[in-house]
MARNU-677685 format. One record per residue (C-alpha): residue number from 1; residue in three letters; x, y, z. Coordinates in steps of 0.02 Angstrom, whole numbers. Example, Ala and Ser with C-alpha at 12.3 -4.5 7.8 and 13.67 -1.06 7.14 Angstrom:
% MARNU-677685
+-----+---------+--------+--------+--------+
! num ! residuo !   east !  north !     up !
+-----+---------+--------+--------+--------+
!   1 !     ALA !    615 !   -225 !    390 !
!   2 !     SER !    684 !    -53 !    357 !
+-----+---------+--------+--------+--------+
This chain:
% MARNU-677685
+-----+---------+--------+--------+--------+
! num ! residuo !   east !  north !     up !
+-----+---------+--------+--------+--------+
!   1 !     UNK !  -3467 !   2977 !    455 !
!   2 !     UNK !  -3403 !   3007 !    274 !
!   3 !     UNK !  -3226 !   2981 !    239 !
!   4 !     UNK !  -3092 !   3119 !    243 !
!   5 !     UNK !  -2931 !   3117 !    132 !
!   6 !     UNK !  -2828 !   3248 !     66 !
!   7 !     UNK !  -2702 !   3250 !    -63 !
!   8 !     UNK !  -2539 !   3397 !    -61 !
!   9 !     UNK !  -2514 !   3442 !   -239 !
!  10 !     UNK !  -2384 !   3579 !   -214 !
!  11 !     UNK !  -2272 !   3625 !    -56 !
!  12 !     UNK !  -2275 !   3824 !    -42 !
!  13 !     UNK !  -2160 !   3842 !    109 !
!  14 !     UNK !  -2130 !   3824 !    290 !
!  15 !     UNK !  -2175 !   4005 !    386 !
!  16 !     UNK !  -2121 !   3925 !    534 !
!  17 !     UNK !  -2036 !   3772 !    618 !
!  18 !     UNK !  -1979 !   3719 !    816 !
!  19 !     UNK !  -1977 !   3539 !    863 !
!  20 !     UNK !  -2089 !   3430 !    771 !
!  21 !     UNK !  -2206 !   3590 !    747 !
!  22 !     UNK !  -2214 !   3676 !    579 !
!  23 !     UNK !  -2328 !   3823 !    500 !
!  24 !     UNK !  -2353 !   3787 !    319 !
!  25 !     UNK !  -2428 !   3830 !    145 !
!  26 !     UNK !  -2471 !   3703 !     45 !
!  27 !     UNK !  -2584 !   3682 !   -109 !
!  28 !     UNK !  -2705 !   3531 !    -48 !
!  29 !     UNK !  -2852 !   3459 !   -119 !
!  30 !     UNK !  -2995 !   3397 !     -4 !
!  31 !     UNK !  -3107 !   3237 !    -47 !
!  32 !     UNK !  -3039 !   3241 !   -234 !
!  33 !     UNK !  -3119 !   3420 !   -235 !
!  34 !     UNK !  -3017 !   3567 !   -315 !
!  35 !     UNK !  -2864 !   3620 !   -230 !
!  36 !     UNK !  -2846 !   3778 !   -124 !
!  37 !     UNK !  -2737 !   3874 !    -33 !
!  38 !     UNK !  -2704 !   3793 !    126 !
!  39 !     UNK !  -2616 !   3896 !    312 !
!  40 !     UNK !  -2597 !   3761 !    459 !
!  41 !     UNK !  -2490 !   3680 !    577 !
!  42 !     UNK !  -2424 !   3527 !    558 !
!  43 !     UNK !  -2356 !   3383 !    685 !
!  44 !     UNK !  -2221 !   3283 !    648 !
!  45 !     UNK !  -2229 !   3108 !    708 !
!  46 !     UNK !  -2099 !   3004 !    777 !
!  47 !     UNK !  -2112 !   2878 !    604 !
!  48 !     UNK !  -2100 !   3030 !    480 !
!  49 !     UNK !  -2282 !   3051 !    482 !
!  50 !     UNK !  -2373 !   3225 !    463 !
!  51 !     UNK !  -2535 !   3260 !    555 !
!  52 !     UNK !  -2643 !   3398 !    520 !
!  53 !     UNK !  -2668 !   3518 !    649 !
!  54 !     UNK !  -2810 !   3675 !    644 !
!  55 !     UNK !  -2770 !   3792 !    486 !
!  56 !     UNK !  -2841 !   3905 !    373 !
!  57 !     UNK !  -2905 !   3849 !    183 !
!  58 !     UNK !  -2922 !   3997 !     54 !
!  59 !     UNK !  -2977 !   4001 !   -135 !
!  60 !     UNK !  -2839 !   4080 !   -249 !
!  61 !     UNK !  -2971 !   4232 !   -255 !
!  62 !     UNK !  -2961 !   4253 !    -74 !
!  63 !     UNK !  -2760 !   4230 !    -80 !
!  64 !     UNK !  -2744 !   4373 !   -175 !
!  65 !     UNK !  -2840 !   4476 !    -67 !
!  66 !     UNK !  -2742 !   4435 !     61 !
!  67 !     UNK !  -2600 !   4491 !      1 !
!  68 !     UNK !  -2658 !   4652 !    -68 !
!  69 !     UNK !  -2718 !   4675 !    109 !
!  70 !     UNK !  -2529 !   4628 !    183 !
!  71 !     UNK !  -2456 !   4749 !     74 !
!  72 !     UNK !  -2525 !   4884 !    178 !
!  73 !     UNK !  -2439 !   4826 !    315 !
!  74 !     UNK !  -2283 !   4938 !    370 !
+-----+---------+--------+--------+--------+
């Protein structure tokens, strides 16, 4: 099995937070490959430690669609 790291270049925001649970955008890269956009839950361990939980990663191109898309919302 190859190995998995990831690196957070840029903290966005938290969308949400309860307990040790947070919802956040980052800007991460995978593997050393280029960064993207990146949606998921995080864990919070009892030593500080984050674990990543299921999320979403998008290219800037698809960020931007995104929003154009959330702007319709009412």
């Amino acid at each position: 099995m190859a190995e998995f790291s990831f690196e957070i270049k840029e903290k966005l925001g938290t969308i949400s937070a309860s307990g040790k649970y947070s919802k956040e955008l980052n800007i991460i890269s995978y593997n050393g490959a280029e960064p993207k956009y990146d949606l998921r839950n995080w864990t919070t361990e009892e030593d500080g430690s984050k674990k990543m939980q299921k999320g979403l990663t998008l290219t800037k191109e698809e960020v931007l669609k995104l929003k154009e898309l959330l702007a319709t919302i009412n």
